[in-house]
Structure formats: C-alpha cells, structure tokens
N, C-alpha and C positions, 0 to 999 in steps of 0.2 A: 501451553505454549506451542506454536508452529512455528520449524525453522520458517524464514522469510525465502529461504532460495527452496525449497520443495511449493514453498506459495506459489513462487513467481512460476516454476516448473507447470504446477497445475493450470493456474490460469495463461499458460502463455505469455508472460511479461517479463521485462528485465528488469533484475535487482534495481539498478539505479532508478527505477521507478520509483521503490518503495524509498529509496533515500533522498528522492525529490517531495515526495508524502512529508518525512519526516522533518527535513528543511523548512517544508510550510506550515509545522507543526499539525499535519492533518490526520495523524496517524501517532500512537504510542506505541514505540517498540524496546524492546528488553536488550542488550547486547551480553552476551555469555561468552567468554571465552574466543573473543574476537569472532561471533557467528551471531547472526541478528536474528532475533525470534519476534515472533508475533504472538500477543494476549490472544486468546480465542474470543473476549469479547470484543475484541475492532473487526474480528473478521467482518460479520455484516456489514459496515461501516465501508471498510476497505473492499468488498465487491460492489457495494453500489457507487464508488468514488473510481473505479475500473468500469463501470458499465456506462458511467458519466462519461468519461473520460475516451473512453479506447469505441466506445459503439455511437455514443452523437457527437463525440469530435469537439467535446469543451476543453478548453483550454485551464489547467491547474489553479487560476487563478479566477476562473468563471465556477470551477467546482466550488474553491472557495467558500465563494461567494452565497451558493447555495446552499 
C-alpha cells in the first residue's frame, strides 16, 4: 500500500484528484486510520489515468470512457 498523499507528492497532483478517481469509481483505494492508501496494483492504472488526464487535457469523464 502507498499513502495517496506521498502519491499525489510524487507525481505533482492534489489529493482531491485521487478523491475525484474514486467518486467515478476509477480507482480502489484502502482508507486506514482516516489516511487513504493506494493498492500497489492501481498504481499503473492510476499513472496512465494522470498521463490521460493532466498531459492531453481529457477530461475525467472522457478517461472514462477509455
């Protein structure tokens, strides 16, 4: 498990990112101790739904889709 805020740290992005993932169920994450973790296996998942998102400018709903 990866805390979600050292993720968002790494890649540059805010938490509420990852709680907008999770809203559109696009992502499964663990909550512990009121601190959100990430499975290691969405990581992949969850970089290319960031590379979607944040470098061509798709919109959460156009990821989606994909």
């Amino acid at each position: 498990m990866v805390p979600a805020s050292e993720f968002c740290i790494h890649h540059n992005i805010e938490l509420s990112f990852i709680h907008s993932l999770r809203e559109y169920d696009m992502i499964q994450t663990v909550v512990k101790e009121e601190r959100i973790y990430l499975p290691v296996s969405e990581l992949p998942r969850l970089e290319k739904i960031i590379r979607l998102h944040f470098d061509l400018d798709i919109n959460l709903e156009g990821v989606e889709t994909i």
